[in-house]
C-alpha positions, 0 to 999 in steps of 0.5 A, a space after each residue: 750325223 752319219 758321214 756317208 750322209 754329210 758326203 752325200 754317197 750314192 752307190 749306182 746300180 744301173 751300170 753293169 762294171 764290165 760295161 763301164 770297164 769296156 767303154 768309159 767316157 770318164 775316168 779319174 786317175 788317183 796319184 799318190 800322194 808320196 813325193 815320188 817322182 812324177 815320171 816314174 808313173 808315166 808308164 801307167 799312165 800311157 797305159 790308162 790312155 792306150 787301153 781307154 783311148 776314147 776316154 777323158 782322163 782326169 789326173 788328181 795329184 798334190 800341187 807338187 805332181 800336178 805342176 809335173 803333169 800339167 802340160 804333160 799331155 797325159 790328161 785331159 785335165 789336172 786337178 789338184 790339192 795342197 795337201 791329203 785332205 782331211 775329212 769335212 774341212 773345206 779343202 774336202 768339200 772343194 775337191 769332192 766337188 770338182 770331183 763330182 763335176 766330172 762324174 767319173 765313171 772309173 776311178 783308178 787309184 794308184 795310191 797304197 794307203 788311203 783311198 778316200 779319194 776314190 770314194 770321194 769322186 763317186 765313181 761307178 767302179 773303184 780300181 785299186 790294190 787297198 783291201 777297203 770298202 772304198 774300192 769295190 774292184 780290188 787287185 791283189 798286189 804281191 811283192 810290188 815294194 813301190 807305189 809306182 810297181 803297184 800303179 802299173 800292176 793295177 793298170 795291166 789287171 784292168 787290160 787283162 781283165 783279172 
């Protein structure tokens, strides 16, 4: 059986990204899932909510970086997972539903070696610096070493627009 079947992904056409990108109402932000330092993602973060002001923004993160946010007041909502999930385990469909339920319009993902989670959520627009097929807005990252560099690189093309 095709995985793209067993996942159940649609790619949506009606939504122009530069519509989406001036105006959504739902956002998920993808944390790593490296054990860095929570705060040191702050930066971006702040940044997502300035430039999306009017949006809901929805954190997903392994357990260790959700208990730092949850009472953060930099999300609407944590979701949170115990481990990098793996494909078609019941931790997978779980998180591929919670993420679905908010039915996202924009996925920023700030993660720089798997982007599964971006794809698994069923965003219009997939924001990130990972050269995949899962993410279909691709910002080119050069000399960022660290994931948190990279997070705030990613945040100031969306609000630049390149």
């Amino acid at each position: 059986m095709c995985i793209k079947k067993v996942i159940g992904l649609s790619y949506k056409k009606e939504v122009s990204p530069l519509q989406v990108l001036r105006n959504p109402e739902r956002i998920i932000v993808l944390l790593p899932f490296n054990p860095y330092n929570p705060s040191l993602f702050i930066p971006a973060i702040k940044l997502v909510k300035a430039k999306f002001k009017n949006a809901e923004i929805t954190g997903v993160a392994p357990l260790w970086a959700a208990s730092f946010f949850k009472n953060s007041g930099l999300f609407n909502r944590i979701i949170h997972y115990e481990s990098k999930p793996r494909l078609m385990t019941r931790q997978f469909f779980r998180l591929r539903k919670k993420l679905r339920a908010i039915k996202p319009q924009v996925s920023i993902d700030f993660n720089s070696g798997s982007d599964l989670l971006s794809w698994l959520g069923g965003a219009v627009i997939r924001v990130g610096s990972i050269s995949s097929p899962f993410i279909n807005c691709r910002v080119k990252l050069s000399g960022c070493p660290s994931e948190p560099e990279q997070a705030i690189k990613i945040v100031e093309a969306i609000c630049t627009g390149h």
